[in-house]
N, C-alpha and C positions, 0 to 999 in steps of 0.2 A: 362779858367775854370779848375780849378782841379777837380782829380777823384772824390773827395770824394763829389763833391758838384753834380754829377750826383747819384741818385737813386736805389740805390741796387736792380736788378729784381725777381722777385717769382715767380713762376707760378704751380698750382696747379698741371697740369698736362704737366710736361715739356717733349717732347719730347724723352728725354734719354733713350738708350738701351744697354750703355755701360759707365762703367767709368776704367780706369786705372792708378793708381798709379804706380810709377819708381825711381830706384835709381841704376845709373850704377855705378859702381865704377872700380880699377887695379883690372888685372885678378888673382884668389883664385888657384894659381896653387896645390896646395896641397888638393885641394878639388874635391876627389873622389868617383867612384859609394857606398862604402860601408858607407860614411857619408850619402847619399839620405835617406838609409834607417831607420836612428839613428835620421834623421828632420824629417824623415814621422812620426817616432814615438813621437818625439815631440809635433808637429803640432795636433797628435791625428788620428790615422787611422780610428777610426770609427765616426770623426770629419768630413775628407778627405777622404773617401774611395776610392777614385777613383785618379788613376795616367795616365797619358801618357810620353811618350817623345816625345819633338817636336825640329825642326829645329834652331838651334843657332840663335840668332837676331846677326849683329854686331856691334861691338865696334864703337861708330859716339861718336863726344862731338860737343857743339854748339859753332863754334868760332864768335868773332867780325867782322871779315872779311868777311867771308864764311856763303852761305847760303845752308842748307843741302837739299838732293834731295828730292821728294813726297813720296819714298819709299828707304826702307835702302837697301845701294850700295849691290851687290856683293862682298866680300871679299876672297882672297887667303890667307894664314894662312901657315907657314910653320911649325906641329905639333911635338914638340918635349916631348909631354906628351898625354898620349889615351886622345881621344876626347870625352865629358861628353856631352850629349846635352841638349837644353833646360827642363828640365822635369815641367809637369803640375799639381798640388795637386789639386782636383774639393771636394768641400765640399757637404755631402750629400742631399744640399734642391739644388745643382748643379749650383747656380747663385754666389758663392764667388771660386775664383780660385787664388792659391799659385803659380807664375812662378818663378822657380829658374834657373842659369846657372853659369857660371865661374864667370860674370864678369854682372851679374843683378840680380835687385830683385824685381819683380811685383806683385803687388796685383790687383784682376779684380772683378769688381762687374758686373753683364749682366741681363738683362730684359729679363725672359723667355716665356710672356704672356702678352695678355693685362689687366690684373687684377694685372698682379706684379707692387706694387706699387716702384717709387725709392725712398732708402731710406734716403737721403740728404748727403749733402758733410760733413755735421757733425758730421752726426755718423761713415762715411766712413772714414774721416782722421784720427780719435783715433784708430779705428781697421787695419789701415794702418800701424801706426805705432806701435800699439803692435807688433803686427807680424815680423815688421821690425827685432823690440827687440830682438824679441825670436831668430831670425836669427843669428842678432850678438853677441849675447849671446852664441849660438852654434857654431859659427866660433873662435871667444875666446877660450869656454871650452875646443874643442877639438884640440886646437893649429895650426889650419889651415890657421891661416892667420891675416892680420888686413884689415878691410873695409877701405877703402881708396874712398868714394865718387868723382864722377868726375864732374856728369850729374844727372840734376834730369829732371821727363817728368813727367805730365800729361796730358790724353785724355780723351775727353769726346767723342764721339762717337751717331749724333743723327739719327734717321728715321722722317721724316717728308713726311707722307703718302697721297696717291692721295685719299682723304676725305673730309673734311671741309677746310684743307688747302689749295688745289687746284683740279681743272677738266685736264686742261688740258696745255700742257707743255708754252702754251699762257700767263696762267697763272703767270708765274714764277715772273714776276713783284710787284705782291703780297705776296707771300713772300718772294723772296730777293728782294728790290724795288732798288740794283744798277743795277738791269739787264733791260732794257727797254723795252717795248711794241712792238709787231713786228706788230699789228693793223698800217691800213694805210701807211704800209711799202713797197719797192720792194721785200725783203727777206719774205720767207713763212715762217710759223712757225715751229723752229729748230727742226730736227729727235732728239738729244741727245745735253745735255746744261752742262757743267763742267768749276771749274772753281776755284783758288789758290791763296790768298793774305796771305800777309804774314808783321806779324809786331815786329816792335824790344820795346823791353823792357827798360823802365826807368834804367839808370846807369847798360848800358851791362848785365845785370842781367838773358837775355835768349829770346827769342822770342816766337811768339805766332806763327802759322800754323795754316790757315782754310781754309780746303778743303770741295768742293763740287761738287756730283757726281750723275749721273742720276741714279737710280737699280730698280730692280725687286725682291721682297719678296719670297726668294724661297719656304716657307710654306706656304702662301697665294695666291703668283701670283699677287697680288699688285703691281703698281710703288709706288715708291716715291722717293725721294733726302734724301742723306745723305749726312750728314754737321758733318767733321769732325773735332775739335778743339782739338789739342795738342798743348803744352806748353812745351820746352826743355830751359834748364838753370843750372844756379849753382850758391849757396852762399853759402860760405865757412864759413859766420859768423852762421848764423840761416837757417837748413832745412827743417824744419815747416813753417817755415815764407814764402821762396819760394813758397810752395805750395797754401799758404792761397794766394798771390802773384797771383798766377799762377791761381786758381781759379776764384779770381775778376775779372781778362782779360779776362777768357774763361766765363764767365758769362754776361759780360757787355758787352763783344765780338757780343756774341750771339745775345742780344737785337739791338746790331747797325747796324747785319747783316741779322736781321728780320723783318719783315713788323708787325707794331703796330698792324693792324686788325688782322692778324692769332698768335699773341700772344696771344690780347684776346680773339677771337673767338672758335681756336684752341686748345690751351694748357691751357686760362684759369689765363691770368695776372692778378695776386693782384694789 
């Protein structure tokens, strides 16, 4: 059965608490602290009011061979130009965030309440890529460089809270239904339940990662599981198209590795 003859999913109220757009590309050596300032003003500072600097992510590409680790390696760097680090542009309603570094470029959308609604992959990919724009437009102007994509990633990022979706970690059969019942089992019911598949992409084109993990809600004190879907890859023909790519799998993903009841009960399936 091909893709397309399985049912594109909706859901009213999906999960999501985070989305992140990616595009790494060779490192913008010529790209220094006093250009930050010159894209802050781009970007619009009273757009973005708010900056940080955070920790470099590193340089990973997705090979054919090789499958990359749950979190990005440690790297040694031997720096033969000052060190820039990640800086964070936070936009003033605080749920859209600009990451820049040498060698990436992120856009983040985050769910800051339970009233924020999200606002779909469709509006998020065109203001992905604006901004992209704007970036490489400013890399251009000021003669810093040429983007040289390598790597594209996206993640989705869900909470799935101990509510209507489940009571109790017994549960977990119900919504993920590859994990099995420990009812009428020797083993008791697990203290903490984690767990990592991982799938490769039609014609090498990148793989999908979904991670899942037990946590606790640090503003509420809630459990719930979080089910992490990222997408890493690269087409050199169409970088839109990857994404739209990359989407369908983390979308269809989701529905294969969700129990039909707490879709609909839960989140509210079309």
């Amino acid at each position: 059965m091909s893709i397309k003859e399985f049912p594109f999913p909706d859901y009213k109220n999906p999960p999501v608490i985070e989305v992140v757009f990616g595009i790494q590309f060779k490192e913008l050596n010529r790209l220094a602290t006093p250009h930050v300032g010159k894209f802050w003003e781009i970007l619009g500072i009273e757009n973005f009011p708010e900056f940080r600097e955070m920790p470099e992510l590193p340089h990973i590409i997705e090979k054919e061979d090789s499958i990359q680790s749950p979190q990005y390696p440690e790297s040694i760097r031997v720096e033969q130009i000052a060190p820039l680090p990640r800086l964070f542009f936070i936009d003033s309603d605080k749920d859209h965030i600009v990451q820049l570094q040498r060698d990436r470029f992120l856009v983040n959308w985050r769910k800051l309440s339970e009233n924020h609604e999200y606002p779909r992959y469709a509006i998020l990919l065109p203001k992905f890529q604006k901004t992209f724009e704007i970036f490489n437009e400013f890399i251009k102007t000021n003669n810093i460089g040429v983007i040289e994509p390598d790597q594209y990633e996206l993640t989705y990022v869900n909470h799935i809270t101990r509510d209507g979706a489940w009571k109790k970690i017994k549960d977990i059969n119900l919504v993920f239904p590859g994990f099995s019942s420990t009812e009428g089992t020797f083993l008791p019911e697990p203290e903490k339940v984690s767990w990592r598949k991982i799938y490769r992409f039609p014609e090498n084109r990148g793989r999908l990662y979904a991670t899942m993990n037990q946590a606790v809600n640090k503003n509420t004190g809630q459990e719930m599981f979080v089910l992490n879907m990222t997408a890493r890859g690269y087409d050199q023909e169409n970088c839109m198209e990857w994404f739209n790519l990359a989407h369908e799998w983390i979308v269809r993903g989701f529905a294969d590795l969700t129990g039909e009841m707490v879709q609909k009960e839960a989140w509210g399936k079309k």
